[in-house]
LUMGUMAR-350843 format. One line per field, with one value per residue: x, y, z of N, C-alpha, C, CB in turn; residue in three letters. Coordinates in nm, 3 decimals, decimal comma. Glycine has a CB too. Example, Ala and Ser with C-alpha at 12.3 -4.5 7.8 and 13.67 -1.06 7.14 Angstrom:
% LUMGUMAR-350843
nc1	(1,319  1,285)
nc2	(-0,569  -0,225)
nc3	(0,780  0,708)
cac1	(1,230  1,367)
cac2	(-0,450  -0,106)
cac3	(0,780  0,714)
cc1	(1,320  1,290)
cc2	(-0,330  0,003)
cc3	(0,780  0,787)
cbc1	(1,131  1,408)
cbc2	(-0,447  -0,060)
cbc3	(0,905  0,572)
resn	(ALA  SER)
This chain:
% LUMGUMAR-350843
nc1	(0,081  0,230  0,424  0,352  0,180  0,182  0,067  -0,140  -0,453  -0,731  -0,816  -0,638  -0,581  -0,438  -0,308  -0,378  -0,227  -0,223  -0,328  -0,268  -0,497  -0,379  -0,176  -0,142  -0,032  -0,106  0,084  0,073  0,208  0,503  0,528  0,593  0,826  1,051  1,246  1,521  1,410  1,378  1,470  1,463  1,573  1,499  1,616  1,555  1,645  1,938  2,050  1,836  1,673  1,795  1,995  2,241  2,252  2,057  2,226  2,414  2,224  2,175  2,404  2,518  2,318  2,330  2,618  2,528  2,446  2,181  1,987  1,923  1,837  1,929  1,881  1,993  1,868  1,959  1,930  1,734  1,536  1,182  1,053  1,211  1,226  0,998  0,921  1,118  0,996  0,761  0,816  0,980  1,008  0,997  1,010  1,233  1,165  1,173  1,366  1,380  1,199  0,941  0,701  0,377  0,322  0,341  0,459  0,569  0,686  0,621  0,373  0,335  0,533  0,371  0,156  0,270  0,198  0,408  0,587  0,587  0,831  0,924  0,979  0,707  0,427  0,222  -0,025  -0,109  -0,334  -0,571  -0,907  -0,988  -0,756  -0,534  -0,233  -0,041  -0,120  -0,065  0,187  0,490  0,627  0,893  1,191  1,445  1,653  1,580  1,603  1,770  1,691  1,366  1,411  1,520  1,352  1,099  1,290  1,306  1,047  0,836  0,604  0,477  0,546  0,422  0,162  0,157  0,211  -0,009  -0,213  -0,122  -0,108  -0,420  -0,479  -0,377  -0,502  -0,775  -0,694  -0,576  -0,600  -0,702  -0,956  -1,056  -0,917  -1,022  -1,247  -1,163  -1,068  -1,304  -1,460  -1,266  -1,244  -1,535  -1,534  -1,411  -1,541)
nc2	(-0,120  0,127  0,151  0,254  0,456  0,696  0,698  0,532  0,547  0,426  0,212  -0,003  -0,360  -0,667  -0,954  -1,243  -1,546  -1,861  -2,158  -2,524  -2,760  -3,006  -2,945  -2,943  -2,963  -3,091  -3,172  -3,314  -3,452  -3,392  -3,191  -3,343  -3,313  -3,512  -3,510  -3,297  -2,930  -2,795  -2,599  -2,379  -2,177  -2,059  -1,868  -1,686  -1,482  -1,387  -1,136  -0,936  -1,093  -1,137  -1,293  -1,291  -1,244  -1,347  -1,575  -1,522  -1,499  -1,774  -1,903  -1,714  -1,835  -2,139  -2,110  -2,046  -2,307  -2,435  -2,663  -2,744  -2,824  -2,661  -2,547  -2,444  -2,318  -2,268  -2,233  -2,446  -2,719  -2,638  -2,883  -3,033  -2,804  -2,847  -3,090  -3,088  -2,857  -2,986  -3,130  -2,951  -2,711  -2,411  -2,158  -1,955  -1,676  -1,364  -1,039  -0,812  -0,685  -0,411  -0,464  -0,583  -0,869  -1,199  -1,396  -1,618  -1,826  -1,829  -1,868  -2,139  -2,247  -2,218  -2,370  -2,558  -2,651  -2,518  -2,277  -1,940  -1,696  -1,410  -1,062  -0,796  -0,597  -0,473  -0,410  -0,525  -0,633  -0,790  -0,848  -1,032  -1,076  -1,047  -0,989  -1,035  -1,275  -1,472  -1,487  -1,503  -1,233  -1,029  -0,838  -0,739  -0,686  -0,872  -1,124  -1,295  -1,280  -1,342  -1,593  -1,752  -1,699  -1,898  -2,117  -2,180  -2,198  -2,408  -2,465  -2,211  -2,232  -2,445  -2,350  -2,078  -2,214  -2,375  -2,166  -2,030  -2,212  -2,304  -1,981  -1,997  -2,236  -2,115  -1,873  -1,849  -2,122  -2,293  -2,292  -2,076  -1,876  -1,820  -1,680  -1,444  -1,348  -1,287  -1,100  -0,895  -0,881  -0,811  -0,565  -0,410  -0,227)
nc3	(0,000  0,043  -0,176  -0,445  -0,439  -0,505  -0,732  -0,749  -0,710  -0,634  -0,336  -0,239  -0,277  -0,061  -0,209  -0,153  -0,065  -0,211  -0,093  -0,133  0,029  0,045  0,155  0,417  0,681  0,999  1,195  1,566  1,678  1,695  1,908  2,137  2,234  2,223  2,077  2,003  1,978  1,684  1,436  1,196  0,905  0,618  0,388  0,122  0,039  0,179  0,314  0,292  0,456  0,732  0,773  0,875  1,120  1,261  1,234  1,502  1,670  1,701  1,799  1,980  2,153  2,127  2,268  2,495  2,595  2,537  2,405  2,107  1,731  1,468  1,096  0,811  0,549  0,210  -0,144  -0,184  -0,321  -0,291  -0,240  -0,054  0,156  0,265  0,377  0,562  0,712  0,817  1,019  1,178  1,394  1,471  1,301  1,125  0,946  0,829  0,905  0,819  0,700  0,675  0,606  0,552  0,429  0,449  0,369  0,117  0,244  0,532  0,520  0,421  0,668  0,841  0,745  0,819  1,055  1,256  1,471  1,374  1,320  1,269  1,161  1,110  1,047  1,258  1,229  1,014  0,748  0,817  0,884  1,095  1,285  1,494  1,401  1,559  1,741  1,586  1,483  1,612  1,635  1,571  1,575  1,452  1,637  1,839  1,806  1,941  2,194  2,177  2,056  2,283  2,427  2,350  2,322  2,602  2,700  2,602  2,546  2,434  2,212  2,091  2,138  1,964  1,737  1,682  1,644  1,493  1,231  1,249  1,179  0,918  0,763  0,743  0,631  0,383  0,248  -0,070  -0,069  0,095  0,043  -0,247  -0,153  -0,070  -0,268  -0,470  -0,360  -0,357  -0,571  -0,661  -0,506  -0,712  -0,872)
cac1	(0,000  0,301  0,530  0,318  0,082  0,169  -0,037  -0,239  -0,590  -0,806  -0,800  -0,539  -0,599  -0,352  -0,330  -0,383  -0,157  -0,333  -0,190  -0,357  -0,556  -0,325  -0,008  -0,143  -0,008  -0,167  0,108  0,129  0,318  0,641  0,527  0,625  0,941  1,133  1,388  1,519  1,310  1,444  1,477  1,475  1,576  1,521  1,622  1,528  1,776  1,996  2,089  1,719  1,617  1,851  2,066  2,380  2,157  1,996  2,318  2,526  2,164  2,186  2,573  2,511  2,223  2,427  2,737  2,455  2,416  2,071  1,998  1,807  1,883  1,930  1,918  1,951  1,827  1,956  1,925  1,731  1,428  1,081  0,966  1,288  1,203  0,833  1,010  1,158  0,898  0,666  0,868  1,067  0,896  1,021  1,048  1,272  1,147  1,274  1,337  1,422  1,112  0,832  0,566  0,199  0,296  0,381  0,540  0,524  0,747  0,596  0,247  0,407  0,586  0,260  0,014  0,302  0,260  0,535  0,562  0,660  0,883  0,932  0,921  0,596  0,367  0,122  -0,115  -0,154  -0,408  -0,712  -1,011  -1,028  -0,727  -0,443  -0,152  0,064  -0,146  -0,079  0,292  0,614  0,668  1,053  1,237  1,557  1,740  1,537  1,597  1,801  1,584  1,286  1,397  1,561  1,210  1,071  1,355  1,254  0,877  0,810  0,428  0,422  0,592  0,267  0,036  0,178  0,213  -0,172  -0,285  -0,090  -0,189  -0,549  -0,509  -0,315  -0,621  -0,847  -0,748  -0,478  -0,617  -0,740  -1,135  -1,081  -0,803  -1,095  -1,350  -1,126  -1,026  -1,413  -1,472  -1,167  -1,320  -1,630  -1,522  -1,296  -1,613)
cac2	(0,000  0,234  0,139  0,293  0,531  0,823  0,726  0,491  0,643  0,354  0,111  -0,110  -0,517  -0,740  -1,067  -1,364  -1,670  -1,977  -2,308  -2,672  -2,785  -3,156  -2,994  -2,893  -3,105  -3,086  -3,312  -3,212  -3,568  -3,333  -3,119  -3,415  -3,262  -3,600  -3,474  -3,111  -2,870  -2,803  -2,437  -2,379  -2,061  -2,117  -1,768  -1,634  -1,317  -1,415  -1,017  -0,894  -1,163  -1,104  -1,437  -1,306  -1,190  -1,523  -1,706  -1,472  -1,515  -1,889  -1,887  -1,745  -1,960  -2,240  -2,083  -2,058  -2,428  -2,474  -2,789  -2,715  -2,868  -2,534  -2,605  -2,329  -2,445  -2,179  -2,311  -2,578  -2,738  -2,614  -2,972  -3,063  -2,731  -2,823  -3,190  -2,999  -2,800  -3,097  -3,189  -2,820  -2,619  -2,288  -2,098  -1,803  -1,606  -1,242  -0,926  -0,684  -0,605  -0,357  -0,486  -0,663  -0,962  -1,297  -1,411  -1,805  -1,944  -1,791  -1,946  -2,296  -2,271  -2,230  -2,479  -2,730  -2,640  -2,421  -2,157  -1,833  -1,580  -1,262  -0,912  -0,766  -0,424  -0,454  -0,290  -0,619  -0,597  -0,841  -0,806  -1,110  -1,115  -0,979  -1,089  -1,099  -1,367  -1,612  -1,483  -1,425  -1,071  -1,013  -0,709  -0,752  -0,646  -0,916  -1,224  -1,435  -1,316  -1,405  -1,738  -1,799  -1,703  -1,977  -2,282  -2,189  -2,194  -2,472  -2,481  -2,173  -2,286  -2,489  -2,291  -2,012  -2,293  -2,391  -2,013  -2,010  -2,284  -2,213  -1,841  -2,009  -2,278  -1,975  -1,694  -1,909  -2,232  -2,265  -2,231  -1,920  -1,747  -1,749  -1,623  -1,350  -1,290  -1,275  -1,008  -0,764  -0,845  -0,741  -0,432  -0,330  -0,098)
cac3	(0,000  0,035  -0,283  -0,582  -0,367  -0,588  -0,840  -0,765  -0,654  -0,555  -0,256  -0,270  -0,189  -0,053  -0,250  -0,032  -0,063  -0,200  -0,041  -0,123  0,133  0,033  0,158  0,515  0,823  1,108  1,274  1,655  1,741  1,695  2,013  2,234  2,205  2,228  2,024  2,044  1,912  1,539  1,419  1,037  0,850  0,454  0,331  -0,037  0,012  0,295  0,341  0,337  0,601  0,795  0,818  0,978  1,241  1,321  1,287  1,569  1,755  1,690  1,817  2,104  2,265  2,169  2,365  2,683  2,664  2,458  2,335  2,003  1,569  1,340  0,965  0,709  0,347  0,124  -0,228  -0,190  -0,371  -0,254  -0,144  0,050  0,234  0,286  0,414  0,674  0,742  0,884  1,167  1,247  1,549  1,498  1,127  1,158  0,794  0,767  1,046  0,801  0,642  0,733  0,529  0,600  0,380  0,492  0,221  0,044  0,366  0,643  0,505  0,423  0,809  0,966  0,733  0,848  1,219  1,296  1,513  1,260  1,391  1,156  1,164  1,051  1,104  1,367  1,117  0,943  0,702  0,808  0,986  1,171  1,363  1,555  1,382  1,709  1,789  1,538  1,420  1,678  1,562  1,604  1,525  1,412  1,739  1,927  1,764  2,026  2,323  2,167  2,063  2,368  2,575  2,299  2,393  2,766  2,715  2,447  2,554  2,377  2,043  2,009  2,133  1,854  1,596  1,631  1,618  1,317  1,156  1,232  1,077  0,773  0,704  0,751  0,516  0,276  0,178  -0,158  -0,097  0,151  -0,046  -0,334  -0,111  -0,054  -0,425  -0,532  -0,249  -0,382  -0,778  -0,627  -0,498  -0,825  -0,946)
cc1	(0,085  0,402  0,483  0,178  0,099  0,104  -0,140  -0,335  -0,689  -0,733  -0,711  -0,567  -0,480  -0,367  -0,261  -0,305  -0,270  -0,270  -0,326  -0,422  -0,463  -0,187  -0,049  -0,109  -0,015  -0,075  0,179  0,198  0,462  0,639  0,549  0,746  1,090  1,280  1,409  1,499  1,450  1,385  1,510  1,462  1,633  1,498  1,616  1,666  1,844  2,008  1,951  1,649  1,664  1,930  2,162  2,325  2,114  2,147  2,373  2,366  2,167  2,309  2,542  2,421  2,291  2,615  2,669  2,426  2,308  2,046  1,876  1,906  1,841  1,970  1,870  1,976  1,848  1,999  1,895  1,609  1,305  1,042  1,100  1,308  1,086  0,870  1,009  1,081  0,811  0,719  0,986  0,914  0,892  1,115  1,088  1,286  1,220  1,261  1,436  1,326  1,006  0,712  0,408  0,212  0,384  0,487  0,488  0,545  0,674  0,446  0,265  0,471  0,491  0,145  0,120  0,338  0,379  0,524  0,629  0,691  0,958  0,884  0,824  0,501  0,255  -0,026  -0,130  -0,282  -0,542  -0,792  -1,037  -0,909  -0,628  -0,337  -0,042  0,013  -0,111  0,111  0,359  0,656  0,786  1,098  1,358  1,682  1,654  1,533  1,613  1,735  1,461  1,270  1,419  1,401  1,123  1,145  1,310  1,128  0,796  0,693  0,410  0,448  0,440  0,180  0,030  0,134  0,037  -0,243  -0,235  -0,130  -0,317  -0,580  -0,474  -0,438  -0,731  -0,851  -0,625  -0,496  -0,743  -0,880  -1,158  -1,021  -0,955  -1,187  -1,304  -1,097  -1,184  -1,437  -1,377  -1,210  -1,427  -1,656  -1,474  -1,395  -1,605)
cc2	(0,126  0,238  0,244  0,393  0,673  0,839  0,602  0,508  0,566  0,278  -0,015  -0,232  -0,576  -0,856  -1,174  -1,504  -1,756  -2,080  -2,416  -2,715  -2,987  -3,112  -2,884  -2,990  -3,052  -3,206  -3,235  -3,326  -3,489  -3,273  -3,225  -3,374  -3,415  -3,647  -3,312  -3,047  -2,808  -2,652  -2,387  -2,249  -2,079  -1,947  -1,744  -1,563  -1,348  -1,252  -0,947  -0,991  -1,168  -1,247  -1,447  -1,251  -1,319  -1,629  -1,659  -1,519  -1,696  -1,970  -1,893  -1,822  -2,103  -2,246  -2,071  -2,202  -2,439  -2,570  -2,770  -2,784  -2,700  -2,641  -2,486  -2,430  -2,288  -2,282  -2,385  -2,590  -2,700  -2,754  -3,063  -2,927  -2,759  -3,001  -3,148  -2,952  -2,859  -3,146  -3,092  -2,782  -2,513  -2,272  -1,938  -1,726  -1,479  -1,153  -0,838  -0,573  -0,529  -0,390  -0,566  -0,767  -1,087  -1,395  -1,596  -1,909  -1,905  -1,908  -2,164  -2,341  -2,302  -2,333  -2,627  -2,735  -2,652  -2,288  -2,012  -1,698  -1,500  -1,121  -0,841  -0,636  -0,507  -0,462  -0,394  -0,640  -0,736  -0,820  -0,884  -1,128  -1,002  -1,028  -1,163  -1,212  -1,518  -1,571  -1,443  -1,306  -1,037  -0,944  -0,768  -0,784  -0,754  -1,091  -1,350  -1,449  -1,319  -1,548  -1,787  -1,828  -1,833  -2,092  -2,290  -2,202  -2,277  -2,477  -2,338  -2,149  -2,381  -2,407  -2,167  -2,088  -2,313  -2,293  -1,996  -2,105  -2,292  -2,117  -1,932  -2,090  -2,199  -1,885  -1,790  -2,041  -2,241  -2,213  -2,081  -1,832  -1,728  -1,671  -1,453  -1,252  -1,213  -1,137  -0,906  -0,779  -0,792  -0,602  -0,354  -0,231  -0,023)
cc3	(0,000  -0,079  -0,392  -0,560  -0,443  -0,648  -0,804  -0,642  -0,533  -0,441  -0,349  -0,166  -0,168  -0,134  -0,138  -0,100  -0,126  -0,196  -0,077  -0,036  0,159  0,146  0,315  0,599  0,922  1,214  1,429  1,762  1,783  1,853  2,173  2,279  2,279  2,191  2,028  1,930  1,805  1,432  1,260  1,001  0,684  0,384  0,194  -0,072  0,155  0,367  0,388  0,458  0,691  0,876  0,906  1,074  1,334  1,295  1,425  1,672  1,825  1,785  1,955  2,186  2,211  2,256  2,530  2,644  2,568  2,394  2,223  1,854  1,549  1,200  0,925  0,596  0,303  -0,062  -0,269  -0,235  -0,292  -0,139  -0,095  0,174  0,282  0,396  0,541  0,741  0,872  0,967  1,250  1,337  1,501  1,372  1,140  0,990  0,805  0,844  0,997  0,725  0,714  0,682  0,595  0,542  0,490  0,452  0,252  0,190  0,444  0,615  0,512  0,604  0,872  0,894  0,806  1,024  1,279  1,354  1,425  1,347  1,254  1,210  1,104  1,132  1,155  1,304  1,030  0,906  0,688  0,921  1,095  1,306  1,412  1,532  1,509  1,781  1,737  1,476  1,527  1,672  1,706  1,521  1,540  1,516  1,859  1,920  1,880  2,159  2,294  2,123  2,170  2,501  2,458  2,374  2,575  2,800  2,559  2,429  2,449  2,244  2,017  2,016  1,987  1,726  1,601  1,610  1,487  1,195  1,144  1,136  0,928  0,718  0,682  0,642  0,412  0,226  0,076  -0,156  -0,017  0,106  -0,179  -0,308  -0,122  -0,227  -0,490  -0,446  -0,293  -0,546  -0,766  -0,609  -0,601  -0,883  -0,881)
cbc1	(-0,092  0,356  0,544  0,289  0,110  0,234  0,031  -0,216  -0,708  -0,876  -0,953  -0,382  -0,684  -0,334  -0,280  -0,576  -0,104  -0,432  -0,102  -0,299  -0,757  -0,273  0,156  -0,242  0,134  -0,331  0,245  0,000  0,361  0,667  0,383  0,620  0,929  1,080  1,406  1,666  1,192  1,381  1,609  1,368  1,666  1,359  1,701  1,384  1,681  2,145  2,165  1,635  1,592  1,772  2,124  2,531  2,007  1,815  2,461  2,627  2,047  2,195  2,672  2,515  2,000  2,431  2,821  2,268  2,386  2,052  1,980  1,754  1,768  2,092  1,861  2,051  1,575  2,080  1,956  1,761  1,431  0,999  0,819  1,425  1,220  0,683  1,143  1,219  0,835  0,617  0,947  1,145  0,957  1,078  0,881  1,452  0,979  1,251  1,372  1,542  1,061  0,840  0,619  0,034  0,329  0,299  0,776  0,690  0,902  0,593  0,188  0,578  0,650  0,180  -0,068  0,477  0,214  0,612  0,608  0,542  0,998  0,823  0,994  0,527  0,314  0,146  -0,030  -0,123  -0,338  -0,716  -1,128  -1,062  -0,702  -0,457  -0,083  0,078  -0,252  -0,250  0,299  0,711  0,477  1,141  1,203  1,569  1,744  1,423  1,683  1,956  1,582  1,239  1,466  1,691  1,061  1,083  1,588  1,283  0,821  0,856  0,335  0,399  0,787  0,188  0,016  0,312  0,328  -0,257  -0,238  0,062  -0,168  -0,563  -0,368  -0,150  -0,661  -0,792  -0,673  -0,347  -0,620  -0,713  -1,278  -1,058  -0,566  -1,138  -1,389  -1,016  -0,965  -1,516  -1,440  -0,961  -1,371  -1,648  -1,458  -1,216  -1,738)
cbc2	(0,000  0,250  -0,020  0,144  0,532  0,859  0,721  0,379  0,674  0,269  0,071  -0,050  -0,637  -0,758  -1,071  -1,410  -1,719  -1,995  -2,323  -2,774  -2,755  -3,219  -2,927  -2,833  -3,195  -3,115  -3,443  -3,093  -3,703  -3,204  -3,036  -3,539  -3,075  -3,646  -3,532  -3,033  -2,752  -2,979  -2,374  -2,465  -1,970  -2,274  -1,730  -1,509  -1,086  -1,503  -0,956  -0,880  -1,271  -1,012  -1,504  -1,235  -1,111  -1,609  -1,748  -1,289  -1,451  -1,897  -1,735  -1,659  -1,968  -2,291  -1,920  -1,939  -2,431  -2,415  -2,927  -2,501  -3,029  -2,374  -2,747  -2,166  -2,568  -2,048  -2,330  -2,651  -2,855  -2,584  -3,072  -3,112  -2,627  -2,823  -3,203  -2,907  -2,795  -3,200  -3,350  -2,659  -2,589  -2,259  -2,108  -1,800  -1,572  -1,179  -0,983  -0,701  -0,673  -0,235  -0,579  -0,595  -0,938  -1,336  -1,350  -1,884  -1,953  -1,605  -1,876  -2,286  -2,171  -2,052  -2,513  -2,799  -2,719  -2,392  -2,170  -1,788  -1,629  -1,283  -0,843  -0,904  -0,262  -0,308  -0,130  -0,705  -0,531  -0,978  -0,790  -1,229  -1,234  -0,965  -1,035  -0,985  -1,340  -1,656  -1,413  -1,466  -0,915  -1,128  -0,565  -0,646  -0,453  -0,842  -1,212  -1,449  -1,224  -1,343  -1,803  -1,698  -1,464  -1,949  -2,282  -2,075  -1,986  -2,607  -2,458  -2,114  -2,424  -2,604  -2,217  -1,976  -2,470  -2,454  -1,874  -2,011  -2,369  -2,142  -1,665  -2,096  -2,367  -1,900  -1,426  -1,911  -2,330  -2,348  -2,365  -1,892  -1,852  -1,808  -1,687  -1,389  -1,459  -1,406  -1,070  -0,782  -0,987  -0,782  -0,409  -0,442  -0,089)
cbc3	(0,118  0,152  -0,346  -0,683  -0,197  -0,649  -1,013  -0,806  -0,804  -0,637  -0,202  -0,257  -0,265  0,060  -0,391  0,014  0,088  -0,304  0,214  -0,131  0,096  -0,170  -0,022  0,535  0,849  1,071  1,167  1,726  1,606  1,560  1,994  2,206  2,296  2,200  1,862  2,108  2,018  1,460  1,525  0,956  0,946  0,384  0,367  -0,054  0,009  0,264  0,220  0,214  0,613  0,849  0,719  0,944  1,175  1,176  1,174  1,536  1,702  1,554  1,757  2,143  2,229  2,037  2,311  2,751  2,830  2,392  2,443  1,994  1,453  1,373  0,903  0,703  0,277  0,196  -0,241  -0,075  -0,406  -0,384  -0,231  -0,022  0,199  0,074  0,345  0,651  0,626  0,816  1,137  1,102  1,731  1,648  1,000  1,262  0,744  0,628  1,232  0,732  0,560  0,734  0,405  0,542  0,226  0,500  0,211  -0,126  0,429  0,672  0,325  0,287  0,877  1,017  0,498  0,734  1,292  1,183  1,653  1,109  1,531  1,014  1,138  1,042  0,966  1,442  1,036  0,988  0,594  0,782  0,930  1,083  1,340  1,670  1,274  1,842  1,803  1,392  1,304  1,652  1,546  1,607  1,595  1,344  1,768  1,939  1,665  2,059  2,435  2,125  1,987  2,396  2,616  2,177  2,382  2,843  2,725  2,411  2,764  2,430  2,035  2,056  2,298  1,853  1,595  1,713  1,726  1,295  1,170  1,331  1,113  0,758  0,763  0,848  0,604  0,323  0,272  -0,219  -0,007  0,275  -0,151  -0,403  0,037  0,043  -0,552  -0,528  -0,104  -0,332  -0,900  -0,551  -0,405  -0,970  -0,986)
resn	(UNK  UNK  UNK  UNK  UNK  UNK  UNK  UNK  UNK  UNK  UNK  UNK  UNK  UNK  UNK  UNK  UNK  UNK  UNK  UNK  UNK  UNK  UNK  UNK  UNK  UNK  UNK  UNK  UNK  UNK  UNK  UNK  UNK  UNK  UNK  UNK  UNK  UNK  UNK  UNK  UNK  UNK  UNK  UNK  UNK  UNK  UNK  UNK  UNK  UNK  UNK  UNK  UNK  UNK  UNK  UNK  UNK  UNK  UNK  UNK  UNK  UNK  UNK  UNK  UNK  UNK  UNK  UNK  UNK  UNK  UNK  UNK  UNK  UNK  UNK  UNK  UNK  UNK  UNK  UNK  UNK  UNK  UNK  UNK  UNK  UNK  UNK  UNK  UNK  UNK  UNK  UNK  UNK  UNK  UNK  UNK  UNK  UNK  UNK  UNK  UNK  UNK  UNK  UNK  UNK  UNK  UNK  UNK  UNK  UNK  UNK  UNK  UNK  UNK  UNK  UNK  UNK  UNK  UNK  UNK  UNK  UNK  UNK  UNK  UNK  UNK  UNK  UNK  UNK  UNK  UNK  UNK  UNK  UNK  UNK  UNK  UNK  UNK  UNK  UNK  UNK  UNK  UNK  UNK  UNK  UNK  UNK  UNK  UNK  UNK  UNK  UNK  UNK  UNK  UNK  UNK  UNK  UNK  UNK  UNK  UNK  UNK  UNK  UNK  UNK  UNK  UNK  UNK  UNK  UNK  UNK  UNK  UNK  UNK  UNK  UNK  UNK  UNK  UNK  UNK  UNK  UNK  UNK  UNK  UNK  UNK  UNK  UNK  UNK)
């Protein structure tokens, strides 16, 4: 809504994700936490997501002791990230942007019940929720003490991950992403 606001007049829509309703997992066996909770950062733009950020955060809670798996996938096929996905806890996407979007991973993190930690405006553009409820919202400068209050409080790595996965079946899977599409074609007069 703020890129191309010079000229353009009307209301501006967000476009809503549309995910399969095949490639949702609902698997909350992982939250037994029988193995240590498994921390995935699959960067697009390593520089705009802020990777050397989350590694030095990464660093140090494994220099305090932390018993957690990190895996960064840079480069790597879509469905050996989506793989991953289905049995990671905690999806650290991007804490350099200001925007309202979610982007492809953040949606994919949370249909595969994952708790999603990213930086994102407040001001998130739907009616139904509060995004701070269903997304970690982490600012750049807060990375390792909000994961760290995560590895110390794993009850609320699920409880996040099912608010997020909730919202994500909700407003991003194929039959509600169209509801939403028909509703902004509606309005275009």
């Amino acid at each position: 809504k703020l890129d191309q606001i010079s000229y353009i007049k009307k209301k501006v829509y967000a476009s809503p994700y549309s995910y399969p309703k095949s490639k949702f997992n609902s698997n909350t066996e992982k939250f037994n936490f029988e193995n240590p909770i498994l921390i995935v950062h699959a960067p697009s733009f390593p520089i705009f997501k802020g990777t050397q950020l989350v590694r030095a955060a990464i660093k140090k809670l494994e220099l305090q002791g932390y018993n957690f798996e990190y895996i960064e996938l840079i480069n790597k096929p879509n469905e050996e990230v989506v793989t991953i996905l289905s049995r990671s806890h905690i999806v650290l996407n991007q804490f350099y942007g200001h925007g309202n979007g979610i982007g492809l991973l953040g949606v994919e993190a949370m249909a595969n019940m994952n708790c999603l930690m990213m930086s994102i405006n407040d001001d998130y553009d739907n009616e139904n929720i509060n995004i701070n409820d269903v997304i970690f919202n982490t600012k750049y400068w807060e990375i390792d003490e909000k994961l760290k209050f995560l590895l110390d409080n794993p009850h609320e790595i699920k409880k996040m991950a099912l608010a997020g996965y909730d919202f994500t079946l909700n407003n991003f899977e194929h039959e509600k992403a169209k509801i939403k599409y028909r509703k902004i074609f509606k309005n275009l007069n």
